[in-house]
C-alpha positions as CSV (number, residue, x, y, z in Angstrom):
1,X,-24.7,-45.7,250.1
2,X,-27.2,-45.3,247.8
3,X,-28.0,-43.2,244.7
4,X,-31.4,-43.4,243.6
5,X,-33.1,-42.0,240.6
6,X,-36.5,-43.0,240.0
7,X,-37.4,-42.1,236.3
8,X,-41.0,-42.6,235.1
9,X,-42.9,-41.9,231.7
10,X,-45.7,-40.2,231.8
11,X,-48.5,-41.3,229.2
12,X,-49.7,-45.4,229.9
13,X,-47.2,-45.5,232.7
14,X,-48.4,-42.9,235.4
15,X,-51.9,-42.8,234.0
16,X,-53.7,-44.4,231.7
17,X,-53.7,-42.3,228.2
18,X,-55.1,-45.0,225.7
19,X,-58.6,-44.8,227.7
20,X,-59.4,-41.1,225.9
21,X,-56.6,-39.3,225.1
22,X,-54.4,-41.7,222.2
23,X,-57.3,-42.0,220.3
24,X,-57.8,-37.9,220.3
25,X,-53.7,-37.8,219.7
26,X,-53.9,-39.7,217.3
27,X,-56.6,-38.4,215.1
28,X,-55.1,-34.9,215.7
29,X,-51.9,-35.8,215.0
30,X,-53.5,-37.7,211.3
31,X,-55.4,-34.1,210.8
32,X,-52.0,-32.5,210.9
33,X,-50.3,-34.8,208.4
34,X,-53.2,-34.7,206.3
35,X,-53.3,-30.8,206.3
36,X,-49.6,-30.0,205.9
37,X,-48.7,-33.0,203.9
38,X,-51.9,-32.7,201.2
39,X,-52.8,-36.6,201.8
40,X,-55.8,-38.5,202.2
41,X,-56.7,-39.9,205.4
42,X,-55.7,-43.5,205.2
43,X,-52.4,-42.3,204.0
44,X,-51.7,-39.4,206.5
45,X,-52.7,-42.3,209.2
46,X,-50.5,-45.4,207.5
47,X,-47.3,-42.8,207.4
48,X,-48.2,-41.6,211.3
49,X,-47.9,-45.7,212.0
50,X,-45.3,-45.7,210.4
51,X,-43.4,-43.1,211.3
52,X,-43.8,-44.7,214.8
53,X,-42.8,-47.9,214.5
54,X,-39.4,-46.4,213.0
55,X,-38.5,-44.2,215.2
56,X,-40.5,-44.3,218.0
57,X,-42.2,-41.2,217.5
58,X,-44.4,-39.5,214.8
59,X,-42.3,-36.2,214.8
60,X,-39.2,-38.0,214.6
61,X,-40.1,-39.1,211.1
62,X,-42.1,-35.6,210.2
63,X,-39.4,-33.6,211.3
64,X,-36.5,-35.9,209.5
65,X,-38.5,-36.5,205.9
66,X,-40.5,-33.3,205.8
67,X,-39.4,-30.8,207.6
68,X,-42.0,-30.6,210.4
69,X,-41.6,-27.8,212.4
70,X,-41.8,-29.7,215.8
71,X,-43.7,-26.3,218.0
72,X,-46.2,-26.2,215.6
73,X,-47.0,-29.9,215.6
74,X,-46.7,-30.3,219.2
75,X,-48.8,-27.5,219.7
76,X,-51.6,-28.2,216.9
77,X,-51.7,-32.3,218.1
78,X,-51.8,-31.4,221.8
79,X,-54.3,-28.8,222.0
80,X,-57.5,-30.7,222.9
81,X,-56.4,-32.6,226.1
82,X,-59.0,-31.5,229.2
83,X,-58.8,-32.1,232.6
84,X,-62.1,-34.8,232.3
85,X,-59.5,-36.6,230.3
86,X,-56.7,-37.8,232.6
87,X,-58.0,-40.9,234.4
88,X,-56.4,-39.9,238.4
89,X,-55.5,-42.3,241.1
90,X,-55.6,-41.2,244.8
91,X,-52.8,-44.1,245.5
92,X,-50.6,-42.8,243.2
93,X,-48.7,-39.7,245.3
94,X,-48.4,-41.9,248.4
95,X,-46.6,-44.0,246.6
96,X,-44.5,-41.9,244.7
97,X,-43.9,-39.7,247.9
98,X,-42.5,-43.0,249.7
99,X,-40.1,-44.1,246.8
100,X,-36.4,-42.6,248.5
101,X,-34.3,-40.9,246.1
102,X,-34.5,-38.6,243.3
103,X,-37.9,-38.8,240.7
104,X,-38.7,-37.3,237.5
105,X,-40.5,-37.9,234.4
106,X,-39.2,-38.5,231.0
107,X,-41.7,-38.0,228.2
108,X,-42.2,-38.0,224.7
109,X,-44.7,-35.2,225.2
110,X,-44.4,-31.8,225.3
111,X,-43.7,-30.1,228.6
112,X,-47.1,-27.8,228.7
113,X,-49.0,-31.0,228.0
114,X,-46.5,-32.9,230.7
115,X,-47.4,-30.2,233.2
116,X,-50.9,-30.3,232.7
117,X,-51.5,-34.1,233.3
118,X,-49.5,-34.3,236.3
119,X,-51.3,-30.9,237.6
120,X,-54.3,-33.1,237.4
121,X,-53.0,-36.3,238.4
122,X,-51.6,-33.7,241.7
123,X,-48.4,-35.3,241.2
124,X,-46.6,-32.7,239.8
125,X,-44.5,-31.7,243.0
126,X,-43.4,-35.4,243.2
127,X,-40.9,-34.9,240.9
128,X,-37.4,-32.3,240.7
129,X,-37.6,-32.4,236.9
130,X,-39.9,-32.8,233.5
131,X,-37.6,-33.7,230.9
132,X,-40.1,-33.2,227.7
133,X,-39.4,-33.7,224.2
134,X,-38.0,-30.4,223.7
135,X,-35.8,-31.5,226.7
136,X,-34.5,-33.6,224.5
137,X,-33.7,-31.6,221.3
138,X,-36.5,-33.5,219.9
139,X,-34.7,-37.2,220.1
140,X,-37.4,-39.0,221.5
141,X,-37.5,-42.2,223.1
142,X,-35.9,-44.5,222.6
143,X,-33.2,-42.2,220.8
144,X,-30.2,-42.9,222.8
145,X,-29.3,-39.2,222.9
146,X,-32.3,-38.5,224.1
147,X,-31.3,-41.0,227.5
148,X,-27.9,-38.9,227.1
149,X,-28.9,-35.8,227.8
150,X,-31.2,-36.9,230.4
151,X,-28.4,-38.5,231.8
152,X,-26.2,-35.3,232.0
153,X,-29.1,-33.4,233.8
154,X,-29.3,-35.3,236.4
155,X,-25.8,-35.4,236.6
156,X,-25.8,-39.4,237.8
157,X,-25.3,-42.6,235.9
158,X,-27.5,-45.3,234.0
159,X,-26.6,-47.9,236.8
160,X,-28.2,-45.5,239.4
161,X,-31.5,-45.5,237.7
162,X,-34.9,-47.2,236.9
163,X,-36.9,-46.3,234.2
164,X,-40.7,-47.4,234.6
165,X,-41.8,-47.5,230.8
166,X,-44.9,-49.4,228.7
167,X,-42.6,-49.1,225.5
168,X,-40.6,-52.0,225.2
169,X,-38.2,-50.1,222.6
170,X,-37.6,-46.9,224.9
171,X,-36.8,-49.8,227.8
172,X,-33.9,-51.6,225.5
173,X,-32.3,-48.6,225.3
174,X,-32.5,-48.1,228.9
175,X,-31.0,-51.5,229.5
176,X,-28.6,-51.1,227.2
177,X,-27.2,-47.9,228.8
178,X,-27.5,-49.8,232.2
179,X,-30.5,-48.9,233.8
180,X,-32.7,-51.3,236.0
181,X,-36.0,-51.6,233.8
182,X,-40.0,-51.6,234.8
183,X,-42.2,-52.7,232.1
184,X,-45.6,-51.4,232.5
185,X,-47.8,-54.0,231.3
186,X,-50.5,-56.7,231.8
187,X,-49.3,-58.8,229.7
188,X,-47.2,-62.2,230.9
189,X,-44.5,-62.8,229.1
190,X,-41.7,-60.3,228.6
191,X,-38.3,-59.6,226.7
192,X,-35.1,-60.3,228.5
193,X,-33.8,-56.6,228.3
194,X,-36.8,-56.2,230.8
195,X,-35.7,-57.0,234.4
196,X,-39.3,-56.2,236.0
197,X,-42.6,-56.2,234.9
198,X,-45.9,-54.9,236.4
199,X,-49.6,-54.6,235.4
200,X,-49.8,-51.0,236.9
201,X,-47.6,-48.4,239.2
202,X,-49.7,-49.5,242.2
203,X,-48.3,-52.7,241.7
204,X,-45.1,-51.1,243.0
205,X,-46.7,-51.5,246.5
206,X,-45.6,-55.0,246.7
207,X,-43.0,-55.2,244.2
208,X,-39.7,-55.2,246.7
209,X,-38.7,-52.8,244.0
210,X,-38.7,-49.3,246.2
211,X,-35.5,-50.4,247.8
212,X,-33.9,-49.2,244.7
213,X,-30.6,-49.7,243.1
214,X,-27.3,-50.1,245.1
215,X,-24.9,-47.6,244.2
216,X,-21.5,-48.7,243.5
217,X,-18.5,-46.7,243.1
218,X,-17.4,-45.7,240.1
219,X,-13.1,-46.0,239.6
220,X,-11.3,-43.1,241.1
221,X,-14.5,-42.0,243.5
């Protein structure tokens, strides 16, 4: 018997977001800090960086350290996106539509913004739930809460999913909780948390990874 859960980010992992939309993120988001936090612009970007590489997200940090109200950010940073910005692969909902088992998406993003690039990428009704940011009380990735609440959702266990991720911090906490991880990434050489690595979803094709997880029973089922 098996128990499959399929669970995908969404920005670098389903599409590509560094080609034009992180670098308009990420100038919005330095407006923001610079506005609301009275700081220049090379220090409103160093404490975005920052901010990042501490807890995985910008917000986190704002939220935490200045009490950011995380709607008004969200809203403000993610206002610019436009359909002509979403790079879209044809390939992409065949494959998705052949994967068996449950799929959903697990973002850092906010859900209108979620909704919006898989609308585009015509993916959206691939998947029996968005679980956004706000999803997750605002405990991004890789806050393990955040995979906790997720978790209890779906109502199934780490050891019946795969996350497909191109952040190697969100994927250590998936590996520590006992999912099967999917690194998204050209490059070679990867950590040993990661089980799998590929360039790009197509890759999936020819992975041998669609036949999923085994499920195995839990004591007392």
């Amino acid at each position: 018997m098996t128990r499959r859960v399929w669970i995908f980010d969404l920005d670098d992992t389903l599409h590509n977001a560094s080609a034009h939309i992180f670098p308009v993120m990420n100038r919005a988001m330095t407006q923001y800090i610079q506005d609301h936090l009275q700081l220049d612009e090379p220090a409103a970007c160093a404490l975005r960086q920052h901010y990042w590489q501490v807890y995985g997200a910008t917000l986190k940090g704002l939220m935490r350290h200045h009490g950011v109200n995380p709607h008004h950010f969200l809203a403000e940073t993610h206002a610019f996106l436009t359909d002509e910005m979403v790079h879209t692969t044809k390939q992409l909902r065949q494959l998705l539509q052949q994967l068996p088992g449950r799929k959903c998406v697990f973002t850092n993003a906010p859900r209108h913004y979620a909704l919006r690039v898989l609308q585009v990428l015509g993916i959206e009704d691939c998947f029996s739930l968005v679980f956004s940011v706000e999803s997750s009380g605002f405990h991004a990735k890789p806050s393990v809460r955040g995979f906790q609440l997720l978790l209890r959702q779906l109502k199934c266990r780490a050891a019946d999913c795969t996350l497909f991720e191109d952040s190697l911090p969100a994927l250590m906490t998936a590996k520590r909780l006992g999912m099967r991880t999917v690194w998204i990434s050209s490059k070679l050489r990867k950590p040993n948390f990661v089980q799998y690595r590929l360039a790009h979803m197509l890759a999936l094709t020819h992975s041998g990874l669609k036949k999923g997880p085994v499920y195995i029973p839990a004591a007392g089922e």
